[in-house]
C-alpha positions in Angstrom: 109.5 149.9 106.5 113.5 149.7 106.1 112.5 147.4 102.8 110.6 149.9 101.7 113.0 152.6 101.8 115.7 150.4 100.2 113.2 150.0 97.4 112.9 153.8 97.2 115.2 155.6 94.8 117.4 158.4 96.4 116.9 160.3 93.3 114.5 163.1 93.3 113.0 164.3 90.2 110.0 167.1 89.6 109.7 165.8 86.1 107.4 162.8 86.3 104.1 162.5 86.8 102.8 162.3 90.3 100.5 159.2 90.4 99.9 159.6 94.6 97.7 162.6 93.7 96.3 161.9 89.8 97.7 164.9 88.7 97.3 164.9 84.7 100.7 165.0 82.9 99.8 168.3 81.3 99.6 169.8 84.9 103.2 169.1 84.8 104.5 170.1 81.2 103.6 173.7 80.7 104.0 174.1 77.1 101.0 171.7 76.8 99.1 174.3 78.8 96.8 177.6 77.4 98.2 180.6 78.6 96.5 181.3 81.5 95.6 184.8 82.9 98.4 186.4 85.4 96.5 185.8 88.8 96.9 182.0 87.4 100.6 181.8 86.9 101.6 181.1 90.4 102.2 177.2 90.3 99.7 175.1 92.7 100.9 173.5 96.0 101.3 169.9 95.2 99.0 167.6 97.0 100.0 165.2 99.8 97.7 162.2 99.1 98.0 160.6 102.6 98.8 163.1 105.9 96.8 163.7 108.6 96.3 167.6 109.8 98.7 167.1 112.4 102.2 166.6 110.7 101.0 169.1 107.8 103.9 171.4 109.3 106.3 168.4 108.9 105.4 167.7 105.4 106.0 171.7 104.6 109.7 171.6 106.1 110.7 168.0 104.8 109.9 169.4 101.1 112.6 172.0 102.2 115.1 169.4 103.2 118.0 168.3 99.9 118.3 164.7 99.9 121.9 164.7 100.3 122.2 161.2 101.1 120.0 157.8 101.4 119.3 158.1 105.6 117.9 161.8 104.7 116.0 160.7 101.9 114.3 157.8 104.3 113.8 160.3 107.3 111.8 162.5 104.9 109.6 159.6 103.9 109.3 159.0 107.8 107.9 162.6 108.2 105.3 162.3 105.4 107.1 164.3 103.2 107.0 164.0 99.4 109.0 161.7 97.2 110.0 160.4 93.8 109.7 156.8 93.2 112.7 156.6 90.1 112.6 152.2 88.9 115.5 150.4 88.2 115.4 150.3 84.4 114.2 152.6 82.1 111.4 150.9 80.3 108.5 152.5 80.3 106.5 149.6 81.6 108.5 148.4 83.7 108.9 151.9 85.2 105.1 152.7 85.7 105.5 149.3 87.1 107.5 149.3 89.7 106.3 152.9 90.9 102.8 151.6 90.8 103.9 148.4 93.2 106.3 151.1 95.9 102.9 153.4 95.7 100.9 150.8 97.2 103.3 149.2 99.5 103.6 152.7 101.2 100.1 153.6 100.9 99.2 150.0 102.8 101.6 151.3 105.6 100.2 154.3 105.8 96.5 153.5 106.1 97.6 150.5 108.8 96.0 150.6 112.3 99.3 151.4 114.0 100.7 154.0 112.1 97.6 155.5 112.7 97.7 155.1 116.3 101.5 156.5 116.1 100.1 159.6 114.3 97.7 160.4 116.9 100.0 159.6 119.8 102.4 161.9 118.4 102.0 165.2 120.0 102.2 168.2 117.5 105.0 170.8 118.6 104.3 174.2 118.2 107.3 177.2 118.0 111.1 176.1 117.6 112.1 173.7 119.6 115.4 171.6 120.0 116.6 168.3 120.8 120.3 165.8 121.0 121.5 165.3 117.2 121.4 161.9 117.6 117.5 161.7 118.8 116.3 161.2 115.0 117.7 157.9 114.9 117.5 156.3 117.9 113.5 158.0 118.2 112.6 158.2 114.7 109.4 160.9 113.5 106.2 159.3 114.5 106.8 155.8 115.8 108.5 157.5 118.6 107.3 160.4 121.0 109.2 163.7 120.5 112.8 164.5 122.6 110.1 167.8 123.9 107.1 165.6 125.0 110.0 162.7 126.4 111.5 165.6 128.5 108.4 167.4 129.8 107.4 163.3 131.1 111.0 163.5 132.8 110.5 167.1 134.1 107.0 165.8 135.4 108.2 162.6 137.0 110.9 164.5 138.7 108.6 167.3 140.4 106.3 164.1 141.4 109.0 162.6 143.2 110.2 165.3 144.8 106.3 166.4 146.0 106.0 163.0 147.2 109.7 163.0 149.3 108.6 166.2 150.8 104.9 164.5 151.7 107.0 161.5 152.7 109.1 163.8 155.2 106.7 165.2 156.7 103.1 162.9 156.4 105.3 159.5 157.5 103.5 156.4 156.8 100.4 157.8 154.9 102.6 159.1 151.8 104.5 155.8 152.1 103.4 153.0 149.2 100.1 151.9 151.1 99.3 154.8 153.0 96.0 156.7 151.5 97.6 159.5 150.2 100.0 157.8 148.3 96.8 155.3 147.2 94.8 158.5 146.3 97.8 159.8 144.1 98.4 156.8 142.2 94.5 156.5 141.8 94.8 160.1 140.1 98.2 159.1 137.8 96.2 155.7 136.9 92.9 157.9 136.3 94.9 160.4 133.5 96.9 157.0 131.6 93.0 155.9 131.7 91.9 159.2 130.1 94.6 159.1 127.5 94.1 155.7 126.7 90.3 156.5 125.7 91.5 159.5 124.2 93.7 157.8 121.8 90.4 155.9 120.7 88.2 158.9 120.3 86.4 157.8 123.7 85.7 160.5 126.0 88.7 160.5 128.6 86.7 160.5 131.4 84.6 157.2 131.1 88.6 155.8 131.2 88.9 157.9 134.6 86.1 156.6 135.9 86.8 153.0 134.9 90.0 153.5 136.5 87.9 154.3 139.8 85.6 151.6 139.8 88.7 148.9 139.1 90.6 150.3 142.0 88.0 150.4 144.2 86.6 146.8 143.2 89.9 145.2 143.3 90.8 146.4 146.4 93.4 148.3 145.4 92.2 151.4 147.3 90.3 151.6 150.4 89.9 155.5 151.5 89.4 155.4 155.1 86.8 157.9 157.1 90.2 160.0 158.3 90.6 160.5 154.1 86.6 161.3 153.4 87.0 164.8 154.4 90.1 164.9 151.9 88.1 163.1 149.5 85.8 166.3 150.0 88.4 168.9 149.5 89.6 167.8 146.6 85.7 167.4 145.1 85.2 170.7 146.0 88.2 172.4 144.4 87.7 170.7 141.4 84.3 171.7 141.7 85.6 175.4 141.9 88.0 174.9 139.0 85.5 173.7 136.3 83.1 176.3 137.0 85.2 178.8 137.1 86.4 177.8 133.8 82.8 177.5 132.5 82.2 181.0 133.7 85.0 182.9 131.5 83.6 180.7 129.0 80.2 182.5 128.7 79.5 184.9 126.1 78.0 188.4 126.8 76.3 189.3 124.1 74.7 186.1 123.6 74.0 185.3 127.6 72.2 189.2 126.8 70.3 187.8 124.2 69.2 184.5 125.5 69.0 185.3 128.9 65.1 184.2 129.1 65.5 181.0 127.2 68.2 180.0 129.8 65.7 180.5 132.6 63.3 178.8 130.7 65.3 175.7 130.4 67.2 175.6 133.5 64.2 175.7 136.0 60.8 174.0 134.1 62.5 170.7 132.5 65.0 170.3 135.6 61.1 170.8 138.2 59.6 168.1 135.3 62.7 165.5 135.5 62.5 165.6 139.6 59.3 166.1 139.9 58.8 162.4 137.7 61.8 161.3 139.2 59.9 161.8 142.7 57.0 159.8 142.1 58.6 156.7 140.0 60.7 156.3 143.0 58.0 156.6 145.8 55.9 154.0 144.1 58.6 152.0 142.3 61.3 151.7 145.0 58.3 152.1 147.7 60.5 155.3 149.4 58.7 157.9 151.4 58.3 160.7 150.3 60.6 163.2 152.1 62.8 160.7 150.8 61.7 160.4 147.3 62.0 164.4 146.6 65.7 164.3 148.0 66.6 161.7 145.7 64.8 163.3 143.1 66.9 166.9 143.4 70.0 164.7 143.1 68.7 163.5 140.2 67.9 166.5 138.0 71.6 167.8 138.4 73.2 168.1 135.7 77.1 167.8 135.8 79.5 170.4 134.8 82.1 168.7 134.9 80.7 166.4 132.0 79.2 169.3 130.1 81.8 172.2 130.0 84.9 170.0 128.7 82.7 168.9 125.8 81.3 172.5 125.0 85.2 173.7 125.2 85.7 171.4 122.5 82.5 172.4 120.4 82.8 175.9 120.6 86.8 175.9 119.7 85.8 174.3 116.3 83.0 177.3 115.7 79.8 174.8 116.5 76.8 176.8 117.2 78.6 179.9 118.3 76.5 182.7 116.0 73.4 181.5 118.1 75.1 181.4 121.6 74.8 177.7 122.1 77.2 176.8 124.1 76.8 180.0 126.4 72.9 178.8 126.5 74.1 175.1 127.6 76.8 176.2 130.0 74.6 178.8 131.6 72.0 175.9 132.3 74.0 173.4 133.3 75.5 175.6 135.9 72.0 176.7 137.3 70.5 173.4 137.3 74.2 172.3 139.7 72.6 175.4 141.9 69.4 174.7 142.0 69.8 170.6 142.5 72.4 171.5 145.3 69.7 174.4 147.3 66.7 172.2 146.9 68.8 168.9 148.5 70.0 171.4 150.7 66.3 172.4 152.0 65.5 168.8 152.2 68.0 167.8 154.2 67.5 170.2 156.7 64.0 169.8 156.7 65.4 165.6 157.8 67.6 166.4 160.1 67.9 170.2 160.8 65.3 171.7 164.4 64.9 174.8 162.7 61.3 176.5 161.6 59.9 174.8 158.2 59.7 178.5 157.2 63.0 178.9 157.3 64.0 176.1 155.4 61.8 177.0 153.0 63.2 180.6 152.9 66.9 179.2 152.7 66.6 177.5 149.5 66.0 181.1 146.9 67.6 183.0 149.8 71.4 181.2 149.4 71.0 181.9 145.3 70.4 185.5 145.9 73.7 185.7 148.4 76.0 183.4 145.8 74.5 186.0 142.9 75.4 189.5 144.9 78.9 187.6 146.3 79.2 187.1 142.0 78.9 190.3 140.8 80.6 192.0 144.1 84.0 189.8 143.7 83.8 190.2 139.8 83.1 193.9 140.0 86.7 193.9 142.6 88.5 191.9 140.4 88.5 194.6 137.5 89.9 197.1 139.8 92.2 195.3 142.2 94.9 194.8 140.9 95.7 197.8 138.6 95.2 196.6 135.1 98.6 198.1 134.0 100.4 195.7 137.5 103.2 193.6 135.1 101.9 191.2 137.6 98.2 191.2 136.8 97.6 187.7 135.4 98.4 185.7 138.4 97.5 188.0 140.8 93.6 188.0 138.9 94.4 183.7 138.7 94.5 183.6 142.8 92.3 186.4 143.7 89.7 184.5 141.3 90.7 181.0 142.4 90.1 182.1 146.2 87.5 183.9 145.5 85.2 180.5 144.2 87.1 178.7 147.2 85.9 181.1 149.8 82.3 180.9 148.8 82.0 177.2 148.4 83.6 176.0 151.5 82.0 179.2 153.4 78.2 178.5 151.5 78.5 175.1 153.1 79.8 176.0 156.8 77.1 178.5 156.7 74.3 175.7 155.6 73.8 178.2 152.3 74.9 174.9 149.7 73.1 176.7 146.7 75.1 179.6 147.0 78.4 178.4 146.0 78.0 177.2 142.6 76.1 180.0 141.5 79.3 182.5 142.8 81.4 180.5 141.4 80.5 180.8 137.8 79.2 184.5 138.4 82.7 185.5 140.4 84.0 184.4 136.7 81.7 185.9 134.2 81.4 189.3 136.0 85.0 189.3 135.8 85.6 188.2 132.4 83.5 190.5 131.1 85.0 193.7 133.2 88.7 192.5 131.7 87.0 192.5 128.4 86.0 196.2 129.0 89.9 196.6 129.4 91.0 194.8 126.2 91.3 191.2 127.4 89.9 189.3 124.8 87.0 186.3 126.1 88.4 184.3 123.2 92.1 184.5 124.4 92.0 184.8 128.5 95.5 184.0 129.9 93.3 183.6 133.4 91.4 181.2 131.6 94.4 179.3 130.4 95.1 179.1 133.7 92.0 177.3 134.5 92.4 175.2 131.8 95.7 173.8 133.4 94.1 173.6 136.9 91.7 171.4 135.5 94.2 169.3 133.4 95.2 168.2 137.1 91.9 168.0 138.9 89.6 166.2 136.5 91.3 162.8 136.8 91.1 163.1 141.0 87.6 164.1 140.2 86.7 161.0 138.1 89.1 158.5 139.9 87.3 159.4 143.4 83.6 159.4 141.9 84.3 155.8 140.1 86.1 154.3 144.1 82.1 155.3 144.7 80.9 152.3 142.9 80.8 149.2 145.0 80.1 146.2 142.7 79.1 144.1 145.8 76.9 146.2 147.5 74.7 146.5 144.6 71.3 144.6 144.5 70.7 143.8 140.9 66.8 144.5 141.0 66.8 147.5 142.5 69.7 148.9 140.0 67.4 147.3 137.3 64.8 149.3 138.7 67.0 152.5 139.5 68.1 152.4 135.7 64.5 152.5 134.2 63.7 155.3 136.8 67.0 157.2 135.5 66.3 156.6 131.9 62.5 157.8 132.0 63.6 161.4 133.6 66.2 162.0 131.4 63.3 161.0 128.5 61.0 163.4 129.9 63.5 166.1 130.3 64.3 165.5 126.5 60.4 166.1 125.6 60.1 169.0 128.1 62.9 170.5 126.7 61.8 170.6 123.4 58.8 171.8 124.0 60.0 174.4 126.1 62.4 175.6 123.3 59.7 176.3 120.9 59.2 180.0 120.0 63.2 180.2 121.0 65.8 180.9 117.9 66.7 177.1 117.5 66.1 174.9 115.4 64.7 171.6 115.4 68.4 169.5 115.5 69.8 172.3 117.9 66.8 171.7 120.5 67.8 168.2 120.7 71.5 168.9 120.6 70.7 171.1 123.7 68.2 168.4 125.2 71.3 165.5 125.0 73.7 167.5 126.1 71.7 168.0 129.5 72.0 163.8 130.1 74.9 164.2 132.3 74.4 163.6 136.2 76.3 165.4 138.6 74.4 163.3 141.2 77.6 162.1 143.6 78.3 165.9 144.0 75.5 167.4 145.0 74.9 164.7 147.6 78.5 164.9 148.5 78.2 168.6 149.6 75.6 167.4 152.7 77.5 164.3 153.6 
């Protein structure tokens, strides 16, 4: 790159043609032009022919920047911003030339694999910001992370080492290097680098998390002991609370108004169809019994939250399928399909192992979604009044009172044996109260609760995925009957597709939106709703 930059001519001239973008030389010579009408006078922005959206600000300020000397000239072509490629002799061929030859050179850097990779690792700042004079040089724009995104690492190591001595102080040898805790935090700072990694490579961060897991566990780099399972637990469950919380403020009104049958539709018939198939392939495949065969078929018509709502997030930001509610109808089903899984395992299981009345099992299962419901629109009806809306300390008081609020009735749903309840208060704890704030001016669109949310998660989705991959035990698996296991797995989620579909029709989507809504449903939340009984 330095070669190329010496090649570069410090001089900077508007007069030339610009051969990066094809702009015709009349373009640039206005007494070759027409006269043009006066909402036509304003000059066009010159194009950049090679930036990605990310350093767009970066190419706006460099243009700014005089090129009072050689090292400012070469940091602007570092930034992306624009240029003039002057030759060495002024001979007309020789001129188009050489330009020609410096325009590919730096057009062959710029499409290269790791400049890409530098662009995308490259965080983009927003707001003023500052940083040591000399930081330019020694860190130059993008092959080197910015002095912001170097000192929020620092400010994040430091607060890790300090939780830890405190842990350390008072946990003794289980915080130490080799105790579980310290195992399980390392998991979860080995789980994000995972994440990111993926993410780099437009890979879905959490197949890196759970990759991460799976190493760990296989390598024997972790080994949670039963002391730790019930910490394992916790820390499921508060995740658990955090993501559906977040896909709760998520959910649109209007549209959960409008679509309210089709999302009962397609959260109870293809989720009975995928266990009820799930139920007999496994009695007669795996040769289960089956009491047996429909608890393993609840677990696995769940469909994960987790998986869905981070995806949706994503979908919805960029404007996909918002006019029709789509993300609102998938994150509405997703979430009743956790509750349902989680109340039918839960009626199961005590059926197994519980001494109480069949009846009352039976009445358990639609009784513990009507309590999580009620405890939904009670705590989201309290929220709007308490606190005061006009409290200069309303946003974090709402932030706990909501984060307790789906703690209280997940850990209590389970104490009291009611495991369907909890989800189903979680997410309607949130969307009550979303939408009473939105009666009060908050806009759905621009929560700060919900930014909240979004940082809680930031922190609990690698611990989530790093513990769920420790759950895959590479010598404990019998090759046939995951063979087996797989075909099962593959022919539910087939003949949920179908149902799906067909249960659409009549609805307000389309053909490519039914299946959109049909894939989406694919992910298993299968260790979590087991996990709440064990």
């Amino acid at each position: 790159m330095a070669e190329i930059c010496e090649k570069l001519s410090p001089k900077l001239s508007q007069k030339e043609p610009d051969i990066l973008t094809n702009e015709p030389d009349h373009k640039k010579h206005p007494e070759h032009e027409h006269k043009k009408p006066s909402n036509e006078l304003a000059e066009p922005k010159r194009k950049v022919s090679i930036a990605s959206n990310a350093i767009q600000a970066d190419i706006e300020r460099n243009r700014k920047i005089s090129a009072a000397s050689l090292e400012a000239k070469r940091n602007m072509l570092m930034n992306g911003g624009e240029f003039n490629l002057s030759p060495p002799c002024n001979h007309h061929h020789h001129h188009n030339h050489y330009r020609a030859s410096c325009v590919q050179t730096v057009v062959s850097v710029r499409w290269s694999w790791w400049f890409g990779l530098c662009i995308k690792c490259r965080q983009k700042e927003v707001g003023p910001g500052w940083e040591p004079q000399c930081w330019p040089k020694v860190c130059p724009h993008p092959f080197c992370p910015s002095y912001r995104h170097v000192a929020r690492i620092l400010a994040l190591l430091i607060i890790g080492l300090l939780v830890w001595g405190v842990a350390y102080c008072i946990m003794g040898e289980d915080a130490a290097p080799g105790g579980q805790l310290f195992n399980i935090a390392l998991l979860s700072i080995c789980a994000h680098l995972g994440g990111w990694l993926f993410r780099m490579f437009t890979m879905p961060a959490l197949v890196g998390m759970l990759l991460v897991g799976i190493v760990f566990e296989n390598v024997g780099l972790i080994s949670i002991s039963k002391s730790y399972h019930e910490v394992e637990s916790v820390l499921r469950k508060m995740a658990l609370v955090v993501i559906l919380t977040r896909a709760g403020l998520d959910l649109d009104p209007p549209a959960l108004r409008r679509l309210w049958s089709t999302v009962l539709k397609l959260g109870l018939v293809p989720w009975a169809v995928e266990a009820i198939s799930v139920v007999i392939a496994t009695h007669y495949f795996l040769n289960l019994p089956w009491i047996w065969a429909f608890l393993t078929g609840s677990i696995f018509a769940a469909v994960s939250p987790a998986v869905v709502v981070p995806c949706l997030f994503k979908l919805r930001s960029k404007g996909y399928g918002v006019a029709k509610g789509i993300p609102t109808l998938v994150i509405a089903v997703s979430g009743m399909g956790d509750a349902t899984s989680v109340a039918i395992f839960g009626i199961v299981h005590s059926f197994m192992f519980s001494e109480d009345s069949l009846l009352y099992n039976i009445v358990l299962g639609p009784s513990s979604l009507i309590i999580g419901l009620a405890f939904g629109i009670i705590w989201g009806s309290l929220a709007k009044v308490v606190p005061e809306k006009g409290d200069p300390f309303v946003v974090p008081l709402r932030i706990i009172m909501l984060l307790g609020g789906g703690l209280i009735v997940i850990f209590a749903s389970e104490h009291l044996g009611l495991g369907g309840a909890g989800p189903l208060g979680v997410i309607a704890s949130a969307f009550v109260s979303s939408y009473s704030w939105s009666k009060q001016g908050w806009n759905i669109e621009d929560n700060p609760v919900a930014t909240a949310f979004e940082i809680f998660w930031m922190i609990f989705e690698p611990i989530l995925f790093g513990l769920t991959g420790t759950q895959f035990k590479l010598s404990e698996l019998d090759p046939q009957i995951v063979s087996i296991a797989a075909i099962i797995v593959i022919g539910g989620v087939v003949t949920r597709i179908l149902i799906t579909v067909l249960v659409a029709v009549g609805s307000s989507l389309n053909l490519k939106e039914k299946l959109f809504v049909a894939f989406s449903w694919m992910a298993k939340a299968s260790v979590q709703v087991s996990k709440e009984f064990i």
